[in-house]
BALOBA-1460 file (C-alpha; in Angstrom, 3 decimals):
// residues 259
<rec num="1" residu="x" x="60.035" y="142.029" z="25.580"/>
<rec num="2" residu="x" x="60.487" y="142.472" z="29.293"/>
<rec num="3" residu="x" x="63.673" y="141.903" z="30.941"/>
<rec num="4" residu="x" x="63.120" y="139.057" z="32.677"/>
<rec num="5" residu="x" x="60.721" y="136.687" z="30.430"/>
<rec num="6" residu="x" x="59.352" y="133.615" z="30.605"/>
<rec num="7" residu="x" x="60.664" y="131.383" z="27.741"/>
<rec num="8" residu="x" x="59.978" y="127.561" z="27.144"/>
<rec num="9" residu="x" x="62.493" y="125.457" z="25.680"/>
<rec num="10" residu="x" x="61.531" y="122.747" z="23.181"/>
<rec num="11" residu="x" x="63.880" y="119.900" z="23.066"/>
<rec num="12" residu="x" x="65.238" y="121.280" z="26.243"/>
<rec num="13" residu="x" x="67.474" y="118.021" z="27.033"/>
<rec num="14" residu="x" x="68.844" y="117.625" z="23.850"/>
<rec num="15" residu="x" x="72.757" y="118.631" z="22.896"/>
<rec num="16" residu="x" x="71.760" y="122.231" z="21.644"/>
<rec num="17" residu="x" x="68.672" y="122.664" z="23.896"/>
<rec num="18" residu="x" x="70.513" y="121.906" z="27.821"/>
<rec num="19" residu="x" x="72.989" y="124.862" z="26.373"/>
<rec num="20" residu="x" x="69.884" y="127.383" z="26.034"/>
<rec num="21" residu="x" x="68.628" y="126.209" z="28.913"/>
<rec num="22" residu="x" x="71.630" y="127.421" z="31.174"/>
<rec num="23" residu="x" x="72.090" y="130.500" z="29.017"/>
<rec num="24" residu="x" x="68.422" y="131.603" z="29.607"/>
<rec num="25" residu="x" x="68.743" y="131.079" z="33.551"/>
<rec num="26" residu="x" x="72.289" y="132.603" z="33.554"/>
<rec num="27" residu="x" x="70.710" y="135.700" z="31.985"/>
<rec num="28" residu="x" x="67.730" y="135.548" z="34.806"/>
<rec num="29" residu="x" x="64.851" y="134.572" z="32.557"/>
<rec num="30" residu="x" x="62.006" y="132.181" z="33.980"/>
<rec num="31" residu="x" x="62.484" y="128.722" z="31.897"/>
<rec num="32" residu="x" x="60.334" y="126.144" z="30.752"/>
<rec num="33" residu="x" x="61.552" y="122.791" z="30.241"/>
<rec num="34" residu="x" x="59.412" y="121.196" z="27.497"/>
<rec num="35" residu="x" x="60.675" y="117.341" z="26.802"/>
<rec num="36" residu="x" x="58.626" y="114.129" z="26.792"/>
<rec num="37" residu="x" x="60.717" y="113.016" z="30.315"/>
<rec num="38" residu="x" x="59.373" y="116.351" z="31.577"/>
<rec num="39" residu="x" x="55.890" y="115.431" z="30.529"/>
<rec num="40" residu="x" x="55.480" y="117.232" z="27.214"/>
<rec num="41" residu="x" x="55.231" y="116.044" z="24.204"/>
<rec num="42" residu="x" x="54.986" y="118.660" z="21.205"/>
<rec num="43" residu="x" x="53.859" y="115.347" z="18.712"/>
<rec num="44" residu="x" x="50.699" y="114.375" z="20.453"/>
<rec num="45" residu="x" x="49.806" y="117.437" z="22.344"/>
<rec num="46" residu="x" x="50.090" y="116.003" z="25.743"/>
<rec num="47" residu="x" x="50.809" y="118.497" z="28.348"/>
<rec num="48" residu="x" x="51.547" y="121.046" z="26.134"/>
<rec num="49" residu="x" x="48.616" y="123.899" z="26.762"/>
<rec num="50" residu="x" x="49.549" y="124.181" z="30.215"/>
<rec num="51" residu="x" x="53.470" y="123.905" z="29.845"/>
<rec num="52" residu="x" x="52.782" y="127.299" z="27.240"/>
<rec num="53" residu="x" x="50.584" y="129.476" z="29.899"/>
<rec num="54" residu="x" x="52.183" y="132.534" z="30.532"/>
<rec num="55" residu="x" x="54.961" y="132.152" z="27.762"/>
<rec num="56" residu="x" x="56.260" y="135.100" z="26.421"/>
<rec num="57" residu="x" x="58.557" y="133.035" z="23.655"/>
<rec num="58" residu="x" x="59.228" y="129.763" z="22.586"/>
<rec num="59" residu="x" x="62.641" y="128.216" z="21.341"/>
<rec num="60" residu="x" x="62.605" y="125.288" z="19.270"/>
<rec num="61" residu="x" x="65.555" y="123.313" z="19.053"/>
<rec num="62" residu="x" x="64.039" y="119.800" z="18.900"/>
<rec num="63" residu="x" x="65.135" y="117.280" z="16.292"/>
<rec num="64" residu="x" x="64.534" y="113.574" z="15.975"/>
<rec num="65" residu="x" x="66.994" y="110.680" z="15.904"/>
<rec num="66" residu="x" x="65.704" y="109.170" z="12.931"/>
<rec num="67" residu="x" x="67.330" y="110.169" z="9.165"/>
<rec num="68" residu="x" x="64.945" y="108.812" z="7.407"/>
<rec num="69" residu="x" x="63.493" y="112.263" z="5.343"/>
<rec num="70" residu="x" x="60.076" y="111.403" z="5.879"/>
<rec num="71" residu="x" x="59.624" y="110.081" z="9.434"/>
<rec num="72" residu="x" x="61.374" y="113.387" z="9.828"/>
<rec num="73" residu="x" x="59.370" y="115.321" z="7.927"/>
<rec num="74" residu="x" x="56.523" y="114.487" z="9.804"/>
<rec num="75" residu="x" x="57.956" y="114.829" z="12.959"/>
<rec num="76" residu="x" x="58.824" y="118.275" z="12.145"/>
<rec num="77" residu="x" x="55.675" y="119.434" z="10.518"/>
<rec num="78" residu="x" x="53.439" y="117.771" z="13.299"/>
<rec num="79" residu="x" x="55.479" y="119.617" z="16.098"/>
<rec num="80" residu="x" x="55.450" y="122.547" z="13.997"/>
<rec num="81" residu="x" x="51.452" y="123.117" z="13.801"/>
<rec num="82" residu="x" x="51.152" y="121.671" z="17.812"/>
<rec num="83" residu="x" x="53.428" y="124.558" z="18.903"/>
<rec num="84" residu="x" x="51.866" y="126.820" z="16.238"/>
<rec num="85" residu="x" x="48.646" y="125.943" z="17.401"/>
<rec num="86" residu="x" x="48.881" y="126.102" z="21.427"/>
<rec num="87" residu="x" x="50.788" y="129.183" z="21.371"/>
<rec num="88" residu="x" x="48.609" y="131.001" z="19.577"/>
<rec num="89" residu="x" x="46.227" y="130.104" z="22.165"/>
<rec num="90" residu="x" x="48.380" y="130.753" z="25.019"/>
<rec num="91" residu="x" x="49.347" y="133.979" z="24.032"/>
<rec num="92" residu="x" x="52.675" y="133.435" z="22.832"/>
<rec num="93" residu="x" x="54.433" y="136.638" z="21.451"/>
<rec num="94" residu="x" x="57.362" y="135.013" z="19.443"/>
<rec num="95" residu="x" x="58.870" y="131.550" z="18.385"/>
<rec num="96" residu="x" x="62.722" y="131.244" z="17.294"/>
<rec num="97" residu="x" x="63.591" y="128.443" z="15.557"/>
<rec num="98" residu="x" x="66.781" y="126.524" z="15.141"/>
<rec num="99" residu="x" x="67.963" y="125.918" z="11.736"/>
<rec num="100" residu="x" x="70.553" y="124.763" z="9.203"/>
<rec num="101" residu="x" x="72.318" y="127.319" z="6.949"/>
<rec num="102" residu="x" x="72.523" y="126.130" z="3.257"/>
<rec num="103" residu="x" x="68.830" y="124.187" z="3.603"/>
<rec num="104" residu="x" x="66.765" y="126.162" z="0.836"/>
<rec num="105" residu="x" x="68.896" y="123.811" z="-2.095"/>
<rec num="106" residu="x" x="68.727" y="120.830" z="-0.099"/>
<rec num="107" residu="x" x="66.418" y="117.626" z="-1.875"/>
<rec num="108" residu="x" x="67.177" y="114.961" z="0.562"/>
<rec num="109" residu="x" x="67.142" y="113.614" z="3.990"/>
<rec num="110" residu="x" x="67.397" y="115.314" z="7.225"/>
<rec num="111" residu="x" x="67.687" y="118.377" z="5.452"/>
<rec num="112" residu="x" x="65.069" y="118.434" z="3.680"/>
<rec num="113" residu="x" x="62.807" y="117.734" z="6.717"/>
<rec num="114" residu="x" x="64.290" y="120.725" z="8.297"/>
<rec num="115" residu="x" x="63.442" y="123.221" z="5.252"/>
<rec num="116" residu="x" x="59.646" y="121.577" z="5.488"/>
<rec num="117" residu="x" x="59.828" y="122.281" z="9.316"/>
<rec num="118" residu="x" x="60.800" y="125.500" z="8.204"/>
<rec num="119" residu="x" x="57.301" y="126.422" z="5.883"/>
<rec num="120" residu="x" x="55.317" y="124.461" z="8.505"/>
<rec num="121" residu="x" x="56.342" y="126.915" z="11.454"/>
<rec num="122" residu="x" x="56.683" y="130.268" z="9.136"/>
<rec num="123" residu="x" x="52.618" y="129.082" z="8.023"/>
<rec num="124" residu="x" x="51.244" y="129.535" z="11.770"/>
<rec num="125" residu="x" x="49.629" y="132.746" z="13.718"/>
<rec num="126" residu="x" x="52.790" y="133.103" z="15.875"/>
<rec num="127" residu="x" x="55.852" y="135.393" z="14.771"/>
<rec num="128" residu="x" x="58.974" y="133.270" z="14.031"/>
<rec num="129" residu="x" x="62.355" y="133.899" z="14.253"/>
<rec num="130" residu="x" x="65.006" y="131.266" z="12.640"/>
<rec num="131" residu="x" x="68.204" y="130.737" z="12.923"/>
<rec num="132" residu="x" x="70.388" y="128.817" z="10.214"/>
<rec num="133" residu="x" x="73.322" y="127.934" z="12.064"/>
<rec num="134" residu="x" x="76.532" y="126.075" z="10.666"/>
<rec num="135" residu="x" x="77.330" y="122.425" z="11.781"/>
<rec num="136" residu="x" x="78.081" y="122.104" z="15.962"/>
<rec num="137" residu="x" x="81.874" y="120.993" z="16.762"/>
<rec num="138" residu="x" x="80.286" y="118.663" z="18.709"/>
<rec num="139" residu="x" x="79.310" y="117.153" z="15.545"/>
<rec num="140" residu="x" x="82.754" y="116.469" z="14.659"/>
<rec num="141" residu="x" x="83.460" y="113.158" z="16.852"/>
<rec num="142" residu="x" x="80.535" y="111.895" z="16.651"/>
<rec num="143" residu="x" x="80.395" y="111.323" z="12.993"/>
<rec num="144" residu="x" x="84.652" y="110.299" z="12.819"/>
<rec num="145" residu="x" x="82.893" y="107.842" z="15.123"/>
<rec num="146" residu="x" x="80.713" y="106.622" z="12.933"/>
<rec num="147" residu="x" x="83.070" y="106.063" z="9.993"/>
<rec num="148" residu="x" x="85.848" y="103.874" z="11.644"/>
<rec num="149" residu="x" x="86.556" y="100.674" z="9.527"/>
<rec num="150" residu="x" x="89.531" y="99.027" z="10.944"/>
<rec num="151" residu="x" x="92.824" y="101.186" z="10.601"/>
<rec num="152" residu="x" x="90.594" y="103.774" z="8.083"/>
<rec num="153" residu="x" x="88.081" y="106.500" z="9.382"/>
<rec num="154" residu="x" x="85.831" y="107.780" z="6.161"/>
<rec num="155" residu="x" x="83.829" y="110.671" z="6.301"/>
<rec num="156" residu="x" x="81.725" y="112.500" z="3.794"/>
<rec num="157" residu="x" x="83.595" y="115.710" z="1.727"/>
<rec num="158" residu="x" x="82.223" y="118.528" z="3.441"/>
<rec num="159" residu="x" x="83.490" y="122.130" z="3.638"/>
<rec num="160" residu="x" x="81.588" y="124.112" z="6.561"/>
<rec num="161" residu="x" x="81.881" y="126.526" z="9.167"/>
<rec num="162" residu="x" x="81.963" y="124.944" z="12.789"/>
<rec num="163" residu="x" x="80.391" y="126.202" z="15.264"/>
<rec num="164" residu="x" x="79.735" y="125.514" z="19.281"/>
<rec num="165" residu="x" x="76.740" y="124.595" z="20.212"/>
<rec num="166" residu="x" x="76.943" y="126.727" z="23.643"/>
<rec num="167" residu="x" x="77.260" y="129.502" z="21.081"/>
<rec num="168" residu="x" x="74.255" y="128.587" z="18.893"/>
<rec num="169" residu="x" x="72.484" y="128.836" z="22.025"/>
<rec num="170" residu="x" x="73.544" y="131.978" z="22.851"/>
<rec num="171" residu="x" x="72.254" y="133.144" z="19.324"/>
<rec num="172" residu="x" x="68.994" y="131.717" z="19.773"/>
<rec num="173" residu="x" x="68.218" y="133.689" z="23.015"/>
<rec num="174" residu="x" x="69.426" y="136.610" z="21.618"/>
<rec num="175" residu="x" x="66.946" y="136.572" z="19.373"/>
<rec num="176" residu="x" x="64.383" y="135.211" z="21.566"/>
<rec num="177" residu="x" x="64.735" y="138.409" z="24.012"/>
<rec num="178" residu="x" x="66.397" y="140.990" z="21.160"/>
<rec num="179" residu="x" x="69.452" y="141.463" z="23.586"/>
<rec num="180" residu="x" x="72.437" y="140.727" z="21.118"/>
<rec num="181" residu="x" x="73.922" y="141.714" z="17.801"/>
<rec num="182" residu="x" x="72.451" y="138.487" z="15.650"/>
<rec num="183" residu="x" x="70.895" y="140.684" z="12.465"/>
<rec num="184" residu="x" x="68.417" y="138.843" z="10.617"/>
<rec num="185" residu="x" x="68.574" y="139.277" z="6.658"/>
<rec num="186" residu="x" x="66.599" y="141.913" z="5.784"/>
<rec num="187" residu="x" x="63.039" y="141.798" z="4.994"/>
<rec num="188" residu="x" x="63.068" y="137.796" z="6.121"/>
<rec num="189" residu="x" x="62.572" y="136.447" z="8.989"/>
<rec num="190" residu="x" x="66.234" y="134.159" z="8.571"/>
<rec num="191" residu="x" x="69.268" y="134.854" z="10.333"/>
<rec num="192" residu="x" x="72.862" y="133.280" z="10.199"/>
<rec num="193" residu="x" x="75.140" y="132.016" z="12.567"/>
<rec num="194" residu="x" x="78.627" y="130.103" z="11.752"/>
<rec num="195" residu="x" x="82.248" y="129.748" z="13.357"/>
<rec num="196" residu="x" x="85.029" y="132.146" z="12.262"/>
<rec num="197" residu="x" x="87.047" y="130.291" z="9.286"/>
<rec num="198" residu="x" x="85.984" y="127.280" z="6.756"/>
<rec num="199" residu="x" x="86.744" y="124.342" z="8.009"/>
<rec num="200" residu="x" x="87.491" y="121.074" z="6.338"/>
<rec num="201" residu="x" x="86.033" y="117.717" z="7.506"/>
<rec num="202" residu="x" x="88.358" y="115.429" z="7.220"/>
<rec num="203" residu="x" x="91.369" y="117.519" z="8.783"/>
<rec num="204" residu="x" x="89.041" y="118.501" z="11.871"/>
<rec num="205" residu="x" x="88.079" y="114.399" z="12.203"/>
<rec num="206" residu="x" x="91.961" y="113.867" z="11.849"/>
<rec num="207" residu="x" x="92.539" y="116.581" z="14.869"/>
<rec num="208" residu="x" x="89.701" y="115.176" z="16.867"/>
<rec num="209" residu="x" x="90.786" y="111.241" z="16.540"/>
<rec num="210" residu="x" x="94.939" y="112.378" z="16.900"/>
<rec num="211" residu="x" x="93.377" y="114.064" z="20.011"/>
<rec num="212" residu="x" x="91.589" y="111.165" z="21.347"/>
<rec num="213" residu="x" x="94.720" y="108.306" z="20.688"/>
<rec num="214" residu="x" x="93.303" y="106.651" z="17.944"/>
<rec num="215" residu="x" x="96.093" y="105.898" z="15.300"/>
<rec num="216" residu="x" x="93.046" y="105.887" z="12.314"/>
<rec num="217" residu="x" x="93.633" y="107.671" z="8.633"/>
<rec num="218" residu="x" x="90.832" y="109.839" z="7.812"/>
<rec num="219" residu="x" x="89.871" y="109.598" z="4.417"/>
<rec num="220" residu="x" x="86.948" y="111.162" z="2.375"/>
<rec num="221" residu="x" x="84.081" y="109.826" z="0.532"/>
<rec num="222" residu="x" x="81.962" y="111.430" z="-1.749"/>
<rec num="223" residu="x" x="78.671" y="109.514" z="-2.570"/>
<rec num="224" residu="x" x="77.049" y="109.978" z="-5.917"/>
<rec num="225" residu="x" x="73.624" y="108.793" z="-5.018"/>
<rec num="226" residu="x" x="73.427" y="111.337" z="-2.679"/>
<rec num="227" residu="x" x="71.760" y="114.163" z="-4.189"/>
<rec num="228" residu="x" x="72.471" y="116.615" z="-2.066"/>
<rec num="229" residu="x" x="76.440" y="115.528" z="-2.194"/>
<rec num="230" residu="x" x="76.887" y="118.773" z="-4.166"/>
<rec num="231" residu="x" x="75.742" y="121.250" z="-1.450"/>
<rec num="232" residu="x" x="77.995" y="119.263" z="1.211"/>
<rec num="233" residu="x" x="81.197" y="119.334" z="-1.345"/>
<rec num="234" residu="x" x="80.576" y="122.335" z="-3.221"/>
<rec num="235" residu="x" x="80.503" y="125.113" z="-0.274"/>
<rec num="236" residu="x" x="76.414" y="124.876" z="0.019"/>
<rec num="237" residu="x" x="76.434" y="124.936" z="3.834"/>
<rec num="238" residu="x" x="78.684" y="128.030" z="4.438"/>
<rec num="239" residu="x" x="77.191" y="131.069" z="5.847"/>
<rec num="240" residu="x" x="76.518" y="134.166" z="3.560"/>
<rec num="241" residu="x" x="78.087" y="137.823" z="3.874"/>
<rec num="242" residu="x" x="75.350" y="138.622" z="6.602"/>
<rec num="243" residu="x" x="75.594" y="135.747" z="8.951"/>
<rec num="244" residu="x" x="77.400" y="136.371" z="12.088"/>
<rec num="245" residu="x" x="80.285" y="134.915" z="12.924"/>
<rec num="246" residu="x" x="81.537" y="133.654" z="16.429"/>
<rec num="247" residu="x" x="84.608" y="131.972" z="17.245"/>
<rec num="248" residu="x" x="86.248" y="129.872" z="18.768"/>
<rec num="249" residu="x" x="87.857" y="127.819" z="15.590"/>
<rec num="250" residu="x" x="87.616" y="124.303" z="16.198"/>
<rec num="251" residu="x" x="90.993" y="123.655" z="16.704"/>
<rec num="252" residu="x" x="90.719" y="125.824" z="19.698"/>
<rec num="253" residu="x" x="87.402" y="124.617" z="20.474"/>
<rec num="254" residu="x" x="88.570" y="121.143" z="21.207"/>
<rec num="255" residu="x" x="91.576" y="122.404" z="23.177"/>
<rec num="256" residu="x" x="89.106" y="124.278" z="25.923"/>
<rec num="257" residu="x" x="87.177" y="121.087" z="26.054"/>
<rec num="258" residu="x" x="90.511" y="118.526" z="26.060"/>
<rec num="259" residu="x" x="91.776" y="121.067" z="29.338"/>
């Protein structure tokens, strides 16, 4: 792929996609903003044909605000053959895709919507890239958020690998343009991206709401209707012994962005 390429974003205002938006101009490629305010939108078609003419590669790193595993599912799926679809006919060379690491054992939920996403895209004419990546710091806060009950914060038992979501972005348009040392595991189109060092949940919501003045105690919950509560508890979404690894820890993380 040419130096300078012409690359359109999916999800391009969303909290991973405005990161590979500024990473692909910083690096001098041509971008194209595809979002419904921008006129696009990947579930009905609209717009889409002409945002893709020219493309050289699209990055996918839309999502939907709904949990619910099947209105997800078909979001996913739906966008999956559009993109599939039009870029074939455009002429699109590539398609990297944003992922989560851990996904192939996951039954339930958001998840699970993600692996389908995952068949859907790897079933179309276009070459596809993905890339698992462990959850975003950014994640962090806005689930302690979520779980304040009076002077208690609960959040689910999770060991993972954080990870910045300027970072994941960086990943993804290293792959895009093949400029960077993300390896994909051989003989698959998958590669891996996580933070440096396991982190625990519930110590990094402690850090984050310490950090913020509450006065909360963060205390874990494990759910056993939830049948993917193994894979969250159990080490499921941390990265394997090819994934590449990119600090900074989220301790650190949080510091930069506090200064």
């Amino acid at each position: 792929m040419e130096t300078r390429s012409r690359i359109a974003v999916v999800g391009a205002t969303g909290r991973a996609g405005r990161h590979v938006v500024d990473v692909l101009r910083e690096r001098g490629h041509d971008v194209v903003a595809i979002s419904r305010s921008a006129g696009v939108d990947v579930i009905t078609g609209a717009g889409l044909p002409e945002a893709l003419e020219g493309v050289d590669c699209v990055i996918d790193v839309s999502s939907t605000p709904s949990p619910d595993q099947q209105e997800a599912t078909d979001f996913f799926t739906t966008s999956a053959r559009n993109l599939q679809e039009a870029g074939a006919k455009a002429g699109v060379r590539r398609m990297v895709v944003a992922s989560i690491i851990g996904i192939d054992a996951s039954v339930a939920g958001y998840n699970a919507a993600k692996l389908a996403h995952e068949q859907a895209v790897l079933a179309g004419p276009v070459p596809v890239r993905i890339l698992r990546a462990a959850q975003f710091h950014e994640f962090v806060e806005e689930l302690a958020s979520w779980g304040i009950r009076g002077e208690v914060c609960h959040v689910p038992r999770m060991r993972t690998q954080l990870i910045g979501a300027r970072t994941v972005a960086e990943g993804l348009v290293e792959l895009a343009t093949g400029d960077g040392p993300i390896a994909e595991t051989a003989g698959t189109p998958f590669a891996e991206i996580a933070g440096p060092r396991e982190e625990n949940l519930a110590e990094v919501a402690q850090l984050v709401l310490e950090r913020r003045g509450h006065t909360v105690r963060v205390e874990e919950t494990s759910d056993p209707a939830n049948p993917d509560r193994g894979l969250f508890e159990n080490g499921g979404l941390l990265p394997g012994p090819h994934a590449t690894l990119v600090g900074p820890t989220y301790r650190d993380w949080l510091a930069g962005t506090s200064a």
